[in-house]
N, CA, C and O atoms as CSV, one atom per row, in Angstrom:
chain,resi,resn,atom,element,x,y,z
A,1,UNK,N,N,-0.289,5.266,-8.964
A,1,UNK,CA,C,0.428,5.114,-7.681
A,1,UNK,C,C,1.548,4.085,-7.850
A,1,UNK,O,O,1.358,2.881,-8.016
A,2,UNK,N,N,2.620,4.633,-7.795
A,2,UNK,CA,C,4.079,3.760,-7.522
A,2,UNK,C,C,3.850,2.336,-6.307
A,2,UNK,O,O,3.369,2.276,-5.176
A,3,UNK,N,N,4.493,1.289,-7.271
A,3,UNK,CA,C,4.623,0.460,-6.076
A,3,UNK,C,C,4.848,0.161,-4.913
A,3,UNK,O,O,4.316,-0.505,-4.026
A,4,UNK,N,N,5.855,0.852,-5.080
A,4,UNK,CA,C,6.610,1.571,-3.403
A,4,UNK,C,C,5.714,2.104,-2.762
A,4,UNK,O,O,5.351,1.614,-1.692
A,5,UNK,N,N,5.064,3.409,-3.350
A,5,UNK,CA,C,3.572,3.527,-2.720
A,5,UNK,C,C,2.196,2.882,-2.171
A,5,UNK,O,O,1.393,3.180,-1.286
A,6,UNK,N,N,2.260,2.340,-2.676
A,6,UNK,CA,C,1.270,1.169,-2.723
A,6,UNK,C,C,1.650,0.228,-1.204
A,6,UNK,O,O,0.986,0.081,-0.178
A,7,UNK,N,N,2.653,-0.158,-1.499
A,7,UNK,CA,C,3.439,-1.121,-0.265
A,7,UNK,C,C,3.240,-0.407,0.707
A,7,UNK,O,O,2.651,-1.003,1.609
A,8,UNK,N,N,3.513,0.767,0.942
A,8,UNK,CA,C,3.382,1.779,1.906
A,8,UNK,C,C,2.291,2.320,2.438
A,8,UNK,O,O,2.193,2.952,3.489
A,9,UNK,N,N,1.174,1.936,1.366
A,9,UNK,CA,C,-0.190,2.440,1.677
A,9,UNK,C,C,-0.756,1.175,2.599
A,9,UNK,O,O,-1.503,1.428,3.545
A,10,UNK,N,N,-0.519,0.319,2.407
A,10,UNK,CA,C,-0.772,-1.132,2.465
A,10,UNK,C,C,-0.942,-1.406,4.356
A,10,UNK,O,O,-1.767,-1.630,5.242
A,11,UNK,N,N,1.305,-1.064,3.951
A,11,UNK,CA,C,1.706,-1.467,5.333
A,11,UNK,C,C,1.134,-0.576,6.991
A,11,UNK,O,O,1.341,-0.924,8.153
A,12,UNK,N,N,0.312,0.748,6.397
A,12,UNK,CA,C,0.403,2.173,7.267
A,12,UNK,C,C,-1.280,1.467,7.485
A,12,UNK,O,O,-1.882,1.464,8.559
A,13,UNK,N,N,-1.735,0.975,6.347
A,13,UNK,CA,C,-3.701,0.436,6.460
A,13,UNK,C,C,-3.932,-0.373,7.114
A,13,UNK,O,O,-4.848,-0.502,7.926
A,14,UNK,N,N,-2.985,-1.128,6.791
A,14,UNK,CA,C,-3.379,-2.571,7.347
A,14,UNK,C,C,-4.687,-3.207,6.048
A,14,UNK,O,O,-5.662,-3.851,6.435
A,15,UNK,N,N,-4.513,-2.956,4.893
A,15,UNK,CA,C,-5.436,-3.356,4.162
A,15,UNK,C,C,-5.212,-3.673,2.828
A,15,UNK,O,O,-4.999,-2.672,2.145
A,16,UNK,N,N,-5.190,-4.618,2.290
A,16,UNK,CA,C,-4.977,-4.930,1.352
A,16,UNK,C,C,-4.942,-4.492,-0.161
A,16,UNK,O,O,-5.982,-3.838,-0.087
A,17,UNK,N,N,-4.672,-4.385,-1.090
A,17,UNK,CA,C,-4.595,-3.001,-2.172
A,17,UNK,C,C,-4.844,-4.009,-3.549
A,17,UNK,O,O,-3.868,-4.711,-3.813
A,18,UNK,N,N,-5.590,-4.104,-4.116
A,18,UNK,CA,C,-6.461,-4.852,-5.405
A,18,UNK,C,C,-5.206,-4.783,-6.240
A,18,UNK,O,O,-5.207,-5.214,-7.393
């Protein structure tokens, strides 16, 4: 998973990403 992705997964969760 791309960083950008990640950031995005993050910001949409509200949860923090290891």
């Amino acid at each position: 998973m791309p960083l950008s992705q990640t950031r995005s997964y993050t910001n949409h969760t509200s949860l923090p990403v290891s």
